[in-house]
N, C-alpha and C positions, 0 to 999 in steps of 0.2 A: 584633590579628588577624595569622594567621601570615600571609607571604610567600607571593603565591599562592592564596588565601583570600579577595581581596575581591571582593564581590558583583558577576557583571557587570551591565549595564546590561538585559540581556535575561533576565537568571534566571528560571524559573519560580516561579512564585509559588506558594500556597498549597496543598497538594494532599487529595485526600479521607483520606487515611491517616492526612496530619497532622494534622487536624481533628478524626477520629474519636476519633485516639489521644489527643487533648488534652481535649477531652471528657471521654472517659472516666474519664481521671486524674482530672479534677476531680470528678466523679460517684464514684468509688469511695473519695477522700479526702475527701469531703463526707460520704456513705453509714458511713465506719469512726469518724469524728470526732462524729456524732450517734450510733452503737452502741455506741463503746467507753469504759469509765471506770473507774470504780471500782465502778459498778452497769453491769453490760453487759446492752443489750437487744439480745434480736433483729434483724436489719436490716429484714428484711420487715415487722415490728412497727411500727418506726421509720416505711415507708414509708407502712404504713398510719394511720398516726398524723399524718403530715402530710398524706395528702389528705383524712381526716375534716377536719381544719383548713379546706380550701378550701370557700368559700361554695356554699353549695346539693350537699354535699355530704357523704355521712355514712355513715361505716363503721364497723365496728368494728376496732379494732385490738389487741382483748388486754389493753391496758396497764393497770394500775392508775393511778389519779387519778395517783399522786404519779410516776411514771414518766412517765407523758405529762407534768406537771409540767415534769419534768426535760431531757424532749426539747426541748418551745417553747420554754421561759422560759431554761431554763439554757446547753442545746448549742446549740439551732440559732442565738440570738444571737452566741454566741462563735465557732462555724463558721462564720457569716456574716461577720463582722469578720474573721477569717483567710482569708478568702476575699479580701476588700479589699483586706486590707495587704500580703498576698502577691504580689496583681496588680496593684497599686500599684510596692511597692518593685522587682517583675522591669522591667515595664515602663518604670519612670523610669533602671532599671539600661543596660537596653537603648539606651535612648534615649539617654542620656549616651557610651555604646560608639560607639552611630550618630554623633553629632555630633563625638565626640572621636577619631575614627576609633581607636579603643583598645578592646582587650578587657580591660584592667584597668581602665578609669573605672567607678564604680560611682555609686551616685544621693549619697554621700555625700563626693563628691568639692569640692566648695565650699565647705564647712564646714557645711552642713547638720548634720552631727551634733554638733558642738560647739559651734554657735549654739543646738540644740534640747535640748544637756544644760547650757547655762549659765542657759537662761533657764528649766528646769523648775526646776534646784540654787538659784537663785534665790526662785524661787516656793514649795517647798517650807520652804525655810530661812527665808524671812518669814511662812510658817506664814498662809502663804496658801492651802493645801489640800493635798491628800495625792495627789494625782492620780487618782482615781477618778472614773469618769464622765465623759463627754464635755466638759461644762461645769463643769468644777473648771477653775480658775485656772492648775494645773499644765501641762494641754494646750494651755490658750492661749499662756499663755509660752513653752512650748518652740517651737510653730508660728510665734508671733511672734522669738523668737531663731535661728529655722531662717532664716526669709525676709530678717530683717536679714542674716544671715551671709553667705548667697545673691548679696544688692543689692551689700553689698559690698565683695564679691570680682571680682563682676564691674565694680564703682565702677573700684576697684586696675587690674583687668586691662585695663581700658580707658584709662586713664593710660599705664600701662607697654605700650603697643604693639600692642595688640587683637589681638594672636598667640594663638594655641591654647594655646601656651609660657604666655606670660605671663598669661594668665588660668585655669591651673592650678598656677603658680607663687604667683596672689594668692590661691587657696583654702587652700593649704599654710599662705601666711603668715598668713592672716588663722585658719581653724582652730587652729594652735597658742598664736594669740594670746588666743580665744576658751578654750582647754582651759588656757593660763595662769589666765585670769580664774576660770574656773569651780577652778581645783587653791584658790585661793586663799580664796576662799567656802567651798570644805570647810572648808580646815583651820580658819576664824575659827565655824566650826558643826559642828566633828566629833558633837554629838552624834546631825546627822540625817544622819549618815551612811549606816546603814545604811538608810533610805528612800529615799536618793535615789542609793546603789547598786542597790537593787531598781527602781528607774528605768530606769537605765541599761543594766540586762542585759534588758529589756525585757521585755512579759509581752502577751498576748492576754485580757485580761478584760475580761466586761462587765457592766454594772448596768441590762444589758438593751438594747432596741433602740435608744437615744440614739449610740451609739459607731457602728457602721455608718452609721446614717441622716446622722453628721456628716461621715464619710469618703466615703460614696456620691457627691456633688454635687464631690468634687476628683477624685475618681476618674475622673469623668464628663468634666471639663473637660480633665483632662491625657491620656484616651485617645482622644478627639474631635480635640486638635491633636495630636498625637505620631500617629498613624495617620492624619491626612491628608497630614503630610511624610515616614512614610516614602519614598515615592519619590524623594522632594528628599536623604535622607540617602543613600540607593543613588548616587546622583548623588555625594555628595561625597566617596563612597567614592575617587574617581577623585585625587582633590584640588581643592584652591581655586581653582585658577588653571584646570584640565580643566571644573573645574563652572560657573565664571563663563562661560569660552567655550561651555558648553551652556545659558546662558542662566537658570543658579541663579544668585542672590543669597549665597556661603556664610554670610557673616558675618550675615546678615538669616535664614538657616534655622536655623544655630545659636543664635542668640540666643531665637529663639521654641521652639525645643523645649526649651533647657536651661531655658527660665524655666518653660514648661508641666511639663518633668519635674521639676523643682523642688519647686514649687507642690503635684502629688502627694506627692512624699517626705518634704518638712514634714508635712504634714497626715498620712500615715501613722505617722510616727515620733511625733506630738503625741498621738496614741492609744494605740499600742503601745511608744513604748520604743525605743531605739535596739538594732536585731535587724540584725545586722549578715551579707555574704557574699550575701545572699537578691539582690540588685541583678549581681552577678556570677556566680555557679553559675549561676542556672537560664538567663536570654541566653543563656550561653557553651556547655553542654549543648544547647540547641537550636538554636545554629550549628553546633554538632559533627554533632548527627544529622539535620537538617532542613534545612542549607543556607546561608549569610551572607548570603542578600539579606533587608536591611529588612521588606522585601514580608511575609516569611516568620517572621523572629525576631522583630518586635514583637506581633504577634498569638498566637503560642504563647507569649511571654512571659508573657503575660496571664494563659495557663490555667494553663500548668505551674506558673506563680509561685504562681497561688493553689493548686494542689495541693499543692505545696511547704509552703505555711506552715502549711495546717491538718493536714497532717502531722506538721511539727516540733513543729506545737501538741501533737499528742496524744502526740506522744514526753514534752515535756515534762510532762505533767501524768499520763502514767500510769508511767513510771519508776522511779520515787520514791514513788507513793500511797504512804500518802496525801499527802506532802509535796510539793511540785510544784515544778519547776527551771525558770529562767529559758529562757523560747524562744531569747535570746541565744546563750547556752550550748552548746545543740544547731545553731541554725545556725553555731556560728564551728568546732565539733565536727567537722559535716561539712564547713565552708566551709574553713576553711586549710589544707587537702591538698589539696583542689578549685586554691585560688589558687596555693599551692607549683607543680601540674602545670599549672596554665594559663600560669605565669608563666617554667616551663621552657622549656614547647614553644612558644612565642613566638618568632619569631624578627625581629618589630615593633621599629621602637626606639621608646621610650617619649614621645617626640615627634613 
């Protein structure tokens, strides 16, 4: 966060503009994400085809079988799961910035990504599933290689001195040691390479309502405690030694949102794929226009994340019709000129 830029203790909080406008976004990226494909329908079509859907309810919508087909079953599941993982990975993005008082920490800062791409490259290459569906093998392993990676780094950083330093120091270490592991299982299985690249550049599909329904309950648990310490991270904004004397815990608020932000960014990344930038743009965007206090940037993280991903979903899958491009792809597209100017106009040092 630049100099001069951190949240005071009195900011105002949330205002009706920035609510509306967050809304919105997610309503009109929700709204283009069920219309738009390779068969584009109407929106008002659309709208009327999902309130026929609600109980004791019945309209017509125009649609033929196989179009309303297409709405329930095919988009509004996968829009729904972009919705998640969106406001999942902004929100765990955030929270990691709040804790780490950094606007470059991003949800994939502990090794989470390279615990959750050893343990899919793993699972994949013993032909233990292909990753589809929520309960394939693949998502558990990565979820479960996210959270090892997580435990410990934070194990390391609490050894080496339970500094902010040194337990972003142990992610670093521990992450490259992880992407050693995982370089090496390629190359003894180059032939599942190309699936478990298709992994990694991550993708928003689904085999229906199992994928959301599995992310909704982390989603739930990590924006329940991440938005009840917002105020505690405003607080730490000050520093360690400012916040202890105001009566924060630091090392006890860090420790419980980095693990609650955690815990989400596994669990999205075990669904969709290592989709990388989504955790830093969209925070950093709505510090910019919305203001640096906690209070403010974890709650429109929320929305604009999820507008964010089911938009990059639809970049990627209409592009290229009929062939569809890694969501990875398009957020690292828009993400690393995003990071280039965040990481210019910075003038934070990195510790």
């Amino acid at each position: 966060m630049g100099a001069g830029t951190e949240p005071s203790l009195h900011s105002a909080g949330l205002t009706p503009v920035a609510v509306v406008a967050a809304v919105a976004a997610v309503v009109i990226a929700a709204g283009a994400g069920l219309a738009v494909g390779p068969v584009n329908i109407a929106v008002h079509r659309v709208g009327l085809q999902l309130l026929d859907a609600l109980p004791a309810v019945s309209l017509d919508s125009g649609l033929s079988s196989t179009h309303a087909a297409i709405v329930e079953q095919i988009r509004l599941p996968r829009v729904a799961l972009g919705l998640l993982v969106g406001a999942t990975l902004s929100m765990s993005g955030a929270a990691y910035q709040g804790a780490f008082r950094n606007p470059l920490a991003d949800p994939y800062l502990l090794g989470i990504a390279a615990g959750a791409g050893l343990g899919a490259t793993v699972a994949i290459t013993s032909n233990l599933g292909d990753g589809a569906g929520a309960f394939d093998p693949v998502p558990m392993a990565a979820f479960a290689g996210a959270l090892v990676s997580v435990s410990v780094s934070y194990l390391v950083g609490h050894i080496g001195g339970r500094s902010v330093a040194s337990l972003i120091l142990a992610g670093i270490a521990v992450a490259s040691f992880l992407t050693a592991c995982q370089t090496y299982v390629l190359q003894a299985n180059s032939d599942a390479f190309r699936q478990i690249f298709s992994w990694i550049l991550g993708r928003i599909a689904t085999s229906g309502w199992s994928e959301p329904a599995l992310l909704l309950p982390y989603f739930a648990v990590t924006a329940t405690v991440v938005l009840r310490y917002r105020r505690a991270l405003d607080v730490l904004s000050v520093g360690d030694e400012e916040a202890a004397a105001l009566g924060i815990a630091p090392r006890r608020v860090r420790l419980i949102v980095v693990l609650a932000a955690s815990l989400g960014a596994a669990a999205a990344v075990s669904v969709s794929g290592l989709i990388g930038f989504v955790g830093i743009i969209v925070p950093h965007a709505v510090r910019l226009v919305f203001g640096a206090s906690n209070r403010v940037v974890l709650p429109l993280s929320i929305l604009f994340g999820a507008a964010f991903m089911t938009l990059a979903d639809l970049a990627a899958r209409t592009v290229l019709t009929p062939a569809e491009l890694p969501i990875g792809v398009v957020t690292a597209f828009l993400g690393a000129p995003f990071f280039a100017l965040v990481l210019r106009t910075s003038r934070r040092e990195i510790w």
